[in-house]
C-alpha positions as CSV (number, residue, x, y, z in Angstrom):
1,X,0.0,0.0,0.0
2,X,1.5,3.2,-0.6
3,X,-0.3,6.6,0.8
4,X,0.4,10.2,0.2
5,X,0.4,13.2,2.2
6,X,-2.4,15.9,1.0
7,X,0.6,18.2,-0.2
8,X,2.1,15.1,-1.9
9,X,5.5,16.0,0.3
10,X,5.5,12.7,2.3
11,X,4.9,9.2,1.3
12,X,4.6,5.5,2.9
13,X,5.1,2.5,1.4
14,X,3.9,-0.7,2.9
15,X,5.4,-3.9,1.3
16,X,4.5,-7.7,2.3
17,X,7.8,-9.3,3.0
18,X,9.1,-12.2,1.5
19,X,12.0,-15.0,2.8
20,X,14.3,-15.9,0.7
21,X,13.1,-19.1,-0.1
22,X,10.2,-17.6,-1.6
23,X,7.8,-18.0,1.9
24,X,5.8,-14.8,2.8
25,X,6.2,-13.4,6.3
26,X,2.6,-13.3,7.5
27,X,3.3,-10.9,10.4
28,X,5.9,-8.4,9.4
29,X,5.3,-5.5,6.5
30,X,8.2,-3.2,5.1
31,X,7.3,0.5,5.9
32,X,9.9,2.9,3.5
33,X,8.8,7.1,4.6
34,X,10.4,9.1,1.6
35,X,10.2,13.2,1.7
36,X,10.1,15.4,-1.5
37,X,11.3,11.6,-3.1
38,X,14.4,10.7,-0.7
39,X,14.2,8.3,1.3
40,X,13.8,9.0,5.2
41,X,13.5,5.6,6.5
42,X,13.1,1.6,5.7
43,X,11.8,-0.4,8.7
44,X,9.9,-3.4,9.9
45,X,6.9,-3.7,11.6
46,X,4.3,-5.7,12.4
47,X,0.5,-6.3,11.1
48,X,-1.0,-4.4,14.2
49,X,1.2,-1.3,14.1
50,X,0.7,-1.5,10.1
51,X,-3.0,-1.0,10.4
52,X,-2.5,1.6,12.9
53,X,-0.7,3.6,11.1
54,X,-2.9,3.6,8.0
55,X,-5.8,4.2,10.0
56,X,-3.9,6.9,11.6
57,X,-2.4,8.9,8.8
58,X,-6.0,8.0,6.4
59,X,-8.1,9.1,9.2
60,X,-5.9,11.8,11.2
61,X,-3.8,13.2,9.3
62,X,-5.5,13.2,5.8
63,X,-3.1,10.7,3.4
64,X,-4.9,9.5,0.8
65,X,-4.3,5.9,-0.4
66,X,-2.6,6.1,-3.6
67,X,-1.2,2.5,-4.3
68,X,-0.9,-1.0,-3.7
69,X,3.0,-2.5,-3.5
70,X,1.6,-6.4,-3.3
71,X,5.1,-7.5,-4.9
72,X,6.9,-8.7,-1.6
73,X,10.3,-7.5,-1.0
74,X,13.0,-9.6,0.6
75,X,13.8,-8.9,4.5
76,X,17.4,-9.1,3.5
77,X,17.3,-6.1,1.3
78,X,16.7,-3.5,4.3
79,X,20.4,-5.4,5.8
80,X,18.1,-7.2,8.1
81,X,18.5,-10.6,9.2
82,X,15.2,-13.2,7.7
């Protein structure tokens, strides 16, 4: 999922995370915050905290929903350990 900032400034992509045997991680999501298109930060975190946030920054803070990222993304990729 990917959502936008009303001024189009900030974005947040959401990624479903894949193993590297192919496996998806059920509980974990890739969250990547870029600014005027750099990137800010890459993280992990969980399902809960993933719908939180969207709630929080659809609802809240006005980001509108403006893309799906369903192609998983290795763990391994943000230097973290699968």
């Amino acid at each position: 999922m990917q959502l936008t900032s009303k001024d189009g400034n900030m974005v947040v992509d959401f990624y479903p995370v894949k193993f590297h045997d192919g496996t998806i991680n059920e509980s974990r999501m890739i969250k990547i915050v870029s600014f005027m298109g750099g990137t800010q930060s890459k993280s992990l975190i969980n399902k809960k905290d993933f719908q939180r946030e969207v709630d929080s920054r659809v609802e809240g803070y006005g980001y509108d929903v403006t893309g799906f990222n369903e192609i998983p993304q290795f763990q391994g990729a943000l230097g973290m350990a699968c």
